[in-house]
C-alpha positions as CSV (number, residue, x, y, z in Angstrom):
1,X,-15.5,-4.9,-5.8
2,X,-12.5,-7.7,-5.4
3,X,-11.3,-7.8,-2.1
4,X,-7.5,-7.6,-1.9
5,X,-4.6,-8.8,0.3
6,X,-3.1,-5.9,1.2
7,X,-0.3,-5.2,4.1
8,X,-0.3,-1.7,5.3
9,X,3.0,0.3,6.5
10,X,3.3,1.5,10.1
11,X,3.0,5.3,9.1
12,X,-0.8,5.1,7.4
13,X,-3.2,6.1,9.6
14,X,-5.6,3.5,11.7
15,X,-8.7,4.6,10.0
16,X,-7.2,3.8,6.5
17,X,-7.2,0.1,7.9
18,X,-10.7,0.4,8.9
19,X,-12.0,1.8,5.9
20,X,-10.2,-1.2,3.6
21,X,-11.0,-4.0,6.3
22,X,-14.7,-2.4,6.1
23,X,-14.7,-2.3,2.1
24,X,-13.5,-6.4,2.8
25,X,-10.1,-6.4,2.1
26,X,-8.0,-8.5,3.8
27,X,-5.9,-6.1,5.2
28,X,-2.2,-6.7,8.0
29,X,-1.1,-3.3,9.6
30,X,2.2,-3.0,10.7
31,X,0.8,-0.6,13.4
32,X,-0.9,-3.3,14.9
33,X,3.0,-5.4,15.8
34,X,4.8,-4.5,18.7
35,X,7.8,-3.2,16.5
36,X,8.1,-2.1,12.7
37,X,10.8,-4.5,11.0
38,X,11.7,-1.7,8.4
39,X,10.9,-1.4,4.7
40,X,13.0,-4.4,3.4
41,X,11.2,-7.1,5.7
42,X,8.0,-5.4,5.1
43,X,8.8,-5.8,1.3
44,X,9.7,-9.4,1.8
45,X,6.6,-10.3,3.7
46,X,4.2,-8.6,1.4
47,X,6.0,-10.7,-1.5
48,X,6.2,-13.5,0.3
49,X,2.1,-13.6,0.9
50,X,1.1,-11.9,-2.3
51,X,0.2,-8.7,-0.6
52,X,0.2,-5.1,-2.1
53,X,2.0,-2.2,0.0
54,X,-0.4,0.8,1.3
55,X,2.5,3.3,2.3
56,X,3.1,7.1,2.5
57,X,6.6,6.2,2.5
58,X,9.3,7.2,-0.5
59,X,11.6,4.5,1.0
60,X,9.6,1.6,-1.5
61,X,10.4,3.2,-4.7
62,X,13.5,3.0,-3.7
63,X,13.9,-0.5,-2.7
64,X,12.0,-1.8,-5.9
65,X,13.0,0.7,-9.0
66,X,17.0,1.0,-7.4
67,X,18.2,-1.9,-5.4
68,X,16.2,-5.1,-7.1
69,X,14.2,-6.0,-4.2
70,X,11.4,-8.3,-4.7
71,X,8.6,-6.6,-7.0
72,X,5.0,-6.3,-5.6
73,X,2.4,-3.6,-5.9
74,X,2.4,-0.5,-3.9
75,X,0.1,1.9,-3.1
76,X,2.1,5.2,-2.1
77,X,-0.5,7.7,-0.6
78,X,-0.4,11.1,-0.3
79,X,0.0,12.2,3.2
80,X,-3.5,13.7,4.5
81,X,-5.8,14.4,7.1
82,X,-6.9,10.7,8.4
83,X,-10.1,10.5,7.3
84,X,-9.5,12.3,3.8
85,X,-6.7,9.5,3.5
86,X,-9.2,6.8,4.3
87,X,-11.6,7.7,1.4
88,X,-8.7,7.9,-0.9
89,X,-7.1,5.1,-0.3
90,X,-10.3,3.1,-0.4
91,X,-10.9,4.9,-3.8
92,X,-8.3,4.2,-5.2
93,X,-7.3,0.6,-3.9
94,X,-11.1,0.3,-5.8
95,X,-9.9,1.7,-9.1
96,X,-6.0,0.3,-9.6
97,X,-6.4,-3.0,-7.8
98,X,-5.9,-4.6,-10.5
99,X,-2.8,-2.8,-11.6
100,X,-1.3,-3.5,-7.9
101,X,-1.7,-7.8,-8.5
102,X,0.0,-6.8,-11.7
103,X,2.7,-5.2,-9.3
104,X,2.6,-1.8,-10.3
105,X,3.5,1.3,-8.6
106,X,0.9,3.9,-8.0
107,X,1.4,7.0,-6.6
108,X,-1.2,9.1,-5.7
109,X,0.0,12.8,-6.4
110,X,-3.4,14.7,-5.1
111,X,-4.1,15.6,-8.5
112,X,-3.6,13.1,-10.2
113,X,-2.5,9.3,-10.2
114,X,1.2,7.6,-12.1
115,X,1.1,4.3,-12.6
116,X,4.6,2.2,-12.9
117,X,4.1,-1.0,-14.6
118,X,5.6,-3.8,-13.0
């Protein structure tokens, strides 16, 4: 497994950190800051230190396919029960890590996974 730099959005789930901090990524959670600066900072500071976006939030397709923000991979979960959400994002973090350093956008539907490319 390659560990990743990935920064993780205020509304994912504390035990989605653990799991990726456990599998050795090196993981920053929003949840963990006194305040969330919103989706546009969040953006720019995951561009900014070559980190990939773990979200459940719509608001990042947004920002990168419609407004021309700064392109980095995101990870847009699935909302789930916390440790369901954990496996999967650990699972698949595992099996399109490399399409999020190539900046894609990958969406996990439940059933199945799209892939944007970059």
């Amino acid at each position: 497994m390659t560990a990743r730099k990935l920064l993780v959005d205020k509304c994912v789930a504390g035990a989605v950190v653990r799991r990726l901090r456990a599998d050795g990524h090196d993981v920053v959670w929003i949840g963990e800051r006194p305040a969330d600066p919103g989706d546009e900072a969040i953006l720019e500071e995951a561009h900014r230190d070559g980190r990939a976006i773990v979200t459940i939030d719509a608001d990042f397709g947004t920002l990168v396919f419609h407004l021309n923000a700064p392109r980095v991979g995101v990870l847009r979960l699935k909302q789930a029960r916390a440790a369901q959400l954990a496996e999967r994002a650990s699972a698949l973090v595992e099996a399109h890590g490399s399409d999020l350093d190539e900046k894609a956008f990958v969406t996990d539907d439940g059933d199945r996974v799209r892939i944007r490319p970059a």
